[in-house]
N, C-alpha and C positions, 0 to 999 in steps of 0.2 A: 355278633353281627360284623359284617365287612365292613373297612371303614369310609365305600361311597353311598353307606345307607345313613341317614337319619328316620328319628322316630319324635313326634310330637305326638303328647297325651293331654288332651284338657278335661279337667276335671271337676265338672261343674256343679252347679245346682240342679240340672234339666237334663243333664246326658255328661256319659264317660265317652271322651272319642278319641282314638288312636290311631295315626295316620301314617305309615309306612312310606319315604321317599327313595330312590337313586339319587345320584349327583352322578352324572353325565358331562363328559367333557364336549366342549362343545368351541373346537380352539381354542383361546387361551380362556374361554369363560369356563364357567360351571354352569350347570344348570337342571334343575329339581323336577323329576316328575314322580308324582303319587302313584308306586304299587300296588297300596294296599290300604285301608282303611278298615272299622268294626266302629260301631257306637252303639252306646247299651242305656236305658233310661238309668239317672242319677238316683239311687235312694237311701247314697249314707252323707249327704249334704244338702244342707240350707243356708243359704242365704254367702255361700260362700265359707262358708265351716262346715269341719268334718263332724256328723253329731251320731255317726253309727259307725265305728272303724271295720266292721266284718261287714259290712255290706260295701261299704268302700273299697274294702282292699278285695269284694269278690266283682265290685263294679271292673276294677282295674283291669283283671286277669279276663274278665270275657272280653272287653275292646282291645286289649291286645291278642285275645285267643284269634276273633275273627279278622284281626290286620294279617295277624299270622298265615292262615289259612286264605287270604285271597292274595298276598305277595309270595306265598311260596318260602317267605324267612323265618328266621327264630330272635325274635328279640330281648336283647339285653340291656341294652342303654338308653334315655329317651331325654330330649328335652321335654321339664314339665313346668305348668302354669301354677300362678300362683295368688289367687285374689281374695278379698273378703273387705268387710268394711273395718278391718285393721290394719288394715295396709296404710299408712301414713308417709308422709314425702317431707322434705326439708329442704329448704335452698340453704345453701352456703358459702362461703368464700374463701376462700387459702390465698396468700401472697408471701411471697420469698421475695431474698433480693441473688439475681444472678451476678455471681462469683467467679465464675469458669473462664477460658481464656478466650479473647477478645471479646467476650461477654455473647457470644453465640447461646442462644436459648438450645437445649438437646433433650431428649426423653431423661437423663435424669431430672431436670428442671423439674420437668409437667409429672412427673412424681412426687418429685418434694411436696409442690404445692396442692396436689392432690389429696397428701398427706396430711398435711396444715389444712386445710377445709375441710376435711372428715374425722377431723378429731374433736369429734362434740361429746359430749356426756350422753348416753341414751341410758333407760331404767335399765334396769334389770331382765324385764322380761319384756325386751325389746332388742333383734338383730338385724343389722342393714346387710340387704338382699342385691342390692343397685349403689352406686356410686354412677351418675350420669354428669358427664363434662356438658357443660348450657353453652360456655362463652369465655373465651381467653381477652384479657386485656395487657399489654404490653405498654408501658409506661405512658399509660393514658389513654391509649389510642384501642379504643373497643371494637365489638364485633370481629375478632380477627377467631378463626376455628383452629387452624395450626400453626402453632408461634414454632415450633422444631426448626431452627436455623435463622431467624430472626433474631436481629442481634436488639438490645436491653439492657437496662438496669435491673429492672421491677416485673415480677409477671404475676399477675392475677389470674384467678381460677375461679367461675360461678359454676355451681354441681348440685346437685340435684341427688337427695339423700335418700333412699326408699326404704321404709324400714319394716317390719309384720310385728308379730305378736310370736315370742318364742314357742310359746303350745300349739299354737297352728304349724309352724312351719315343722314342730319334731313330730306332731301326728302325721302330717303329709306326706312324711320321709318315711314314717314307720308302716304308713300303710304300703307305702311303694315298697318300702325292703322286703315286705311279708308276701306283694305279690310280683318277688322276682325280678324288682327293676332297677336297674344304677342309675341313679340321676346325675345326668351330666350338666345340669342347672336349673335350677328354680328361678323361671323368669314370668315377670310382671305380666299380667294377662294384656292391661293395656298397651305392652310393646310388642307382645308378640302379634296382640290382632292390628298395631298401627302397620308390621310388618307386609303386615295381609292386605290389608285396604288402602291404607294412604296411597299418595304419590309424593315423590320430593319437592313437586313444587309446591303442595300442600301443606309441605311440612313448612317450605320455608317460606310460605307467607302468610300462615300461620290460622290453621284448621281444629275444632274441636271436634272429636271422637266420642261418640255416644254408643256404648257397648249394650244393648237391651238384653241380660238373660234371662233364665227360668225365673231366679230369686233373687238376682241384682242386676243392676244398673252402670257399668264401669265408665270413666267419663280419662278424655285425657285431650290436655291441650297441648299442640305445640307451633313452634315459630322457629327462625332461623335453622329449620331443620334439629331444632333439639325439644326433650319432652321438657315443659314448662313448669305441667301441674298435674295431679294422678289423686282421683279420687274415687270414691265407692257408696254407690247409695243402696237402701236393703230393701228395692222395689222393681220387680220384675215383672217377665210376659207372664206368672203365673199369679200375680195381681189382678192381671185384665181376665182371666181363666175364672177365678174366685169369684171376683164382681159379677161376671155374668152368670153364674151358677146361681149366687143366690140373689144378683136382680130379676133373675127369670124364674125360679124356683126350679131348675136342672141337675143332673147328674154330673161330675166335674169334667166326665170324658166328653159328652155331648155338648158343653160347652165350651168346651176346648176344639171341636170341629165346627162349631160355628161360627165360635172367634177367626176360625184360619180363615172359613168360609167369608163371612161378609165385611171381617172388619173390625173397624169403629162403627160401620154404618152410617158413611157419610156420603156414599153412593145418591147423587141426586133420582139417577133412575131406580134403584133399590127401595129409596126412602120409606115409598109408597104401599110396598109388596109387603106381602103377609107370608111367613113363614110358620113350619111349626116345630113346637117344645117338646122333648119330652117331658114326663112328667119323675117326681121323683116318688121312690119307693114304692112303685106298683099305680100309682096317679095316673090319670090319665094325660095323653097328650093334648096340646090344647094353642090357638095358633096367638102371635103377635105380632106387630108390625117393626119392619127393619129398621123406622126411627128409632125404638126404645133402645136399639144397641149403641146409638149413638149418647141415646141419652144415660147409657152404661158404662160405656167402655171412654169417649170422648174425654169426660173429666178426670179420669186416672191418667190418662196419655197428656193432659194439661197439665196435672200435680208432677209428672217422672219430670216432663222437660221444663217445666218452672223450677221444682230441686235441683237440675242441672245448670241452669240458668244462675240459680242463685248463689250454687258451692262457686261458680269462675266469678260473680259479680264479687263475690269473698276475697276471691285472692288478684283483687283487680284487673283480670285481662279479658274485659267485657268487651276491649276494642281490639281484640290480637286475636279475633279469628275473620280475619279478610279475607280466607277462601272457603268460608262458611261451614256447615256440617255433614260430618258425615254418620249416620246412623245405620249401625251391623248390628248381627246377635240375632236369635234366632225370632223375635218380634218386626224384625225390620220390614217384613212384606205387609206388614198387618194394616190393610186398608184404610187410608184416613191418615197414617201416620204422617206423611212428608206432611200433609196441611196443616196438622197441628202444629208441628214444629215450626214450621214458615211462619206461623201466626203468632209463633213464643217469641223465636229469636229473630224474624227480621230478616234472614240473613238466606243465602242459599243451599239449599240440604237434597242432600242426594243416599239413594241406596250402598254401602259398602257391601263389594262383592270381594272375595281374591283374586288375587291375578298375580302371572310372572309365574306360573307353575303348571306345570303340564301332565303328561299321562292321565289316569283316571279320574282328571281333573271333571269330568262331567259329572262324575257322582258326588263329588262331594262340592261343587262350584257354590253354593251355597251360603248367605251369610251368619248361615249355624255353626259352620267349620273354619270361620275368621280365625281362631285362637288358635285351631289345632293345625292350618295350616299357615301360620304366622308363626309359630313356634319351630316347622320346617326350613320357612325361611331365614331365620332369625340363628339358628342351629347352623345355617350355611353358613351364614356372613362372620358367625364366630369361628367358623375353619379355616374362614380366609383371612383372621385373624390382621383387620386395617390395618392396625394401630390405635384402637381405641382404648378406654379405659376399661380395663377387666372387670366385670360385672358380677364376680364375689372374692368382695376385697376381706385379705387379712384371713384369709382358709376358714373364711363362716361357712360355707358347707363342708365342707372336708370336717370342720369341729362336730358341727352340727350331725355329719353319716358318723363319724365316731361316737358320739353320743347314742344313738338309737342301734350300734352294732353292724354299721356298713361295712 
């Protein structure tokens, strides 16, 4: 591929999608509009693991066959996603003392102590994915983002350690290598889709991220514009799919169009109306009323956002989301949800959609394609290369495509 395309691939529990970008100059900016897209239904994962690698690696190859064929390109490279509920996070802390002349803090500094904070012990069959910079303190004096030329004695470093599960991350790579693709990084699904939905002044005053998929639930908080906390629950929109199939006694497809359809069933004017079932296995149809969806689906959408409530009330920052929720993924339209949520956390909760990306942006506008257009943007921001902290520290992928024969 040329190199003002990027390619985001999410690869979920509920669908493969592949989304073909330009980078457009646009005076001194850049700027992304979507080519090309293909999304194909998921069925070599669950829950966020790969549990069938030939259906996997043939998911791959058709959502990029069809990105292919509607942009007109051949792709080779892609940023890909990477979640499950082994993905674990660590805070840490590195501090040096600066030594350099007139004691000017510079990029080697925020190396060293980048170094000195990421040097913890992990098992064996554990690699850090993420190195994420939270917060610089400079001899005492916190909250500061970039100490580069700020003069010191002392420089502290809070970072944010993200780490997987060895077996996941080398079947991931192996099923991408098998269908053709160079990974240009394995990035956290929760940054790629905060890419997508947040705003920065969300980030910095500090918003939780409720990712609803097929077979999980991805949660991410942040504050002063940095990721705080990164977790994974193993309950998804195909949770609410199940419940109703066998609260109604339905076929999974059938209930899966009437979950889109009515909901939770919290519809006051709905409540009322009688719909009808099908029946399963040659049964006949037979009707019930729109409350019983609530009294189906309701409690599962109580139990995901009480779990989510409860993993932040864990890692104490019950009070560091002051510009409230945002909830994407492809459960987010599903009737009843904001209410529920309002009624968990209290707090203000809105639709994540994408935004900041153009061209055939209408087809995929969507908050099913949060990840795989988050992973577009995310893939830009690393070309234009801030200044941030590289995000696969110590050649973990470079070992890791060596290992599986990249």
């Amino acid at each position: 591929m040329k190199d003002n395309y990027l390619v985001g691939i999410d690869i979920g529990s509920k669908k493969v999608a592949a989304i073909i970008g330009q980078v457009k100059a646009d005076g001194e900016r850049e700027e992304l509009e979507v080519i090309g897209y293909g999304k194909v239904d998921s069925s070599g994962m669950r829950k966020g693991v790969i549990v069938d690698m030939k259906a996997t690696i043939e998911d791959i190859k058709k959502s990029v066959k069809e990105a292919e064929l509607t942009a007109g390109v051949e792709v080779e490279s892609a940023y890909v996603n990477i979640s499950g509920s082994h993905i674990q996070s660590i805070r840490a802390k590195g501090s040096i003392n600066i030594t350099g002349k007139n004691r000017e803090i510079t990029q080697d500094d925020v190396d060293r102590a980048v170094t000195h904070g990421s040097s913890i012990m992990l098992p064996n069959e554990r690699d850090i994915i993420h190195i994420l910079r939270q917060e610089f303190v400079v001899d005492n004096q916190d909250e500061i983002k970039n100490p580069i030329g700020m003069i010191g004695s002392n420089l502290d470093i809070y970072i944010l350690i993200v780490t997987a599960a060895r077996a996941s991350t080398k079947n991931l790579l192996t099923c991408l290598k098998k269908a053709k693709i160079n990974v240009i990084e394995m990035v956290l699904s929760q940054i790629a889709t905060a890419e997508a939905v947040l705003t920065q002044d969300e980030k910095e005053l500090g918003v939780a991220l409720i990712d609803i998929g097929g077979g999980t639930t991805d949660i991410a908080l942040y504050e002063k514009g940095a990721l705080l906390f990164a977790a994974t629950i193993g309950v998804g929109g195909y949770n609410f799919t199940n419940d109703l199939a066998i609260g109604t006694r339905t076929p999974i497809d059938k209930a899966e169009m009437i979950k889109r359809k009515y909901g939770c069933g919290t519809d006051p004017n709905q409540r009322d109306q009688n719909i009808e079932i099908p029946g399963v296995g040659g049964k006949k149809s037979r009707m019930i009323s729109v409350s019983l969806l609530a009294d189906i689906l309701k409690p599962r959408a109580e139990e995901i956002f009480d779990m989510v409530k409860r993993k932040i009330e864990e890692e104490g920052f019950e009070n560091k989301i002051n510009a409230g929720i945002v909830i994407t993924g492809g459960s987010a339209y599903l009737g009843g949800l904001l209410e529920v949520a309002d009624d968990i956390f209290a707090a203000p909760v809105r639709v994540g959609k994408p935004y900041g990306i153009g061209g055939l942006i209408d087809k995929v506008n969507s908050p099913e394609f949060s990840t795989s257009l988050g992973l577009l943007k995310y893939g830009l921001i690393d070309m234009r290369d801030r200044g941030m902290i590289r995000n696969q520290p110590s050649g973990f992928l470079q070992k890791l495509k060596e290992y599986v024969g990249f």
